[in-house]
C-alpha positions in Angstrom: 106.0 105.4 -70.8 107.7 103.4 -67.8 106.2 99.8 -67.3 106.3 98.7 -63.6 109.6 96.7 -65.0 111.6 100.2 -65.4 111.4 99.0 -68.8 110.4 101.8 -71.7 106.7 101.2 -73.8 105.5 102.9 -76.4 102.0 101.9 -78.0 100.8 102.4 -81.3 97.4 101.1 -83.4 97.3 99.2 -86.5 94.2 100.9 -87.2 93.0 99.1 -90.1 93.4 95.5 -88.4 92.2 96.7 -85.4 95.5 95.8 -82.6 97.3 97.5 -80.4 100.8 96.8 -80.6 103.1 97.4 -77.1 107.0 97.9 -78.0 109.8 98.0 -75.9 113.4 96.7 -76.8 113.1 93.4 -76.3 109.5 92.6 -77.7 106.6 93.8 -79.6 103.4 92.6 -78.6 100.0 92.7 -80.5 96.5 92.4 -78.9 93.2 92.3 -80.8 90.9 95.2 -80.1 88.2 92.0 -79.5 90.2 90.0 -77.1 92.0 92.7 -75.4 93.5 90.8 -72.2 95.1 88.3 -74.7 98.1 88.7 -76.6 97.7 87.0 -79.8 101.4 86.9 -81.1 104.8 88.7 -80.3 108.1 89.6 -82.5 111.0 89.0 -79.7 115.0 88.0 -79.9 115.6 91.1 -82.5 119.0 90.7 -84.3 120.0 93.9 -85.8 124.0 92.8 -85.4 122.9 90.2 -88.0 121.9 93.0 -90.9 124.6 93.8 -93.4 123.5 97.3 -93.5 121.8 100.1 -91.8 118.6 99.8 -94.3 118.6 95.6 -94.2 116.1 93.7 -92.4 116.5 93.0 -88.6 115.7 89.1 -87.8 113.5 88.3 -85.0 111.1 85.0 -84.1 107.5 85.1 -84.5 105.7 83.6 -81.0 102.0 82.6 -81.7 99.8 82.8 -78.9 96.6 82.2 -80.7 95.3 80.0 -83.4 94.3 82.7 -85.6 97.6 84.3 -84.7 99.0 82.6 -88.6 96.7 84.3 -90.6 97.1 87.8 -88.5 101.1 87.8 -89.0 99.9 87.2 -92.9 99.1 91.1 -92.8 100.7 92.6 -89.8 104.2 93.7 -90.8 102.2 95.9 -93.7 99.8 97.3 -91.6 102.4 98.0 -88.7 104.3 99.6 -91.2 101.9 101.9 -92.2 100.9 102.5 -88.8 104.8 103.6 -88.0 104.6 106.0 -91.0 101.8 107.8 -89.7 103.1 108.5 -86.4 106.4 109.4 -87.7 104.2 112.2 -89.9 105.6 115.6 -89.8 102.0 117.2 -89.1 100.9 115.0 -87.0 99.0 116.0 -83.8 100.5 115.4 -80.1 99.7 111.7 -78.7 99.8 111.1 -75.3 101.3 107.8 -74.2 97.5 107.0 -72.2 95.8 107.9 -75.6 97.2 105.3 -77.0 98.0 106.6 -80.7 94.5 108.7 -80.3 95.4 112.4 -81.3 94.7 114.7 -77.8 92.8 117.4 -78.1 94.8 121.0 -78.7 95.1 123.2 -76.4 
């Protein structure tokens, strides 16, 4: 999806902590499905020229927006994770970007 930027999203749910996370190459944002005009923290400043290998972790900074934004990172990179796995599964249903990560209905 195009933001008005020119710049590519892509949304996807960390379902069992309940956030929405927006991506595009610079940044990843998470929003709390409670406080959804807030973003409560943000990965930015990826390093991936810093990695050794392919399969080695990419740096990045942590920017906490909100106080409870501490504890949240605490769990996120799991849960986001997991999240990633499931839309990368093979029999996985179409998503359309305005669904954000909800299956659509078949035709």
């Amino acid at each position: 999806m195009w933001g008005e930027t020119g710049r590519q999203h892509a949304y996807n749910l960390a379902r069992s902590l309940q956030y929405m996370a927006v991506l595009d190459a610079e940044e990843f944002i998470f929003v709390d499905s409670q406080n959804k005009a807030w973003v409560e923290l943000a990965w930015q400043h990826f390093r991936p020229q810093a990695r050794s290998a392919l399969n080695g972790r990419v740096p990045f900074e942590v920017v906490h927006y909100a106080p409870q934004a501490e504890q949240t990172m605490k769990r996120l990179p799991h849960e986001f994770l997991q999240a990633l796995q499931g839309l990368a599964a093979p029999n996985r249903p179409p998503v359309a970007a305005t669904d954000c990560g909800r299956p659509t209905p078949g035709p």
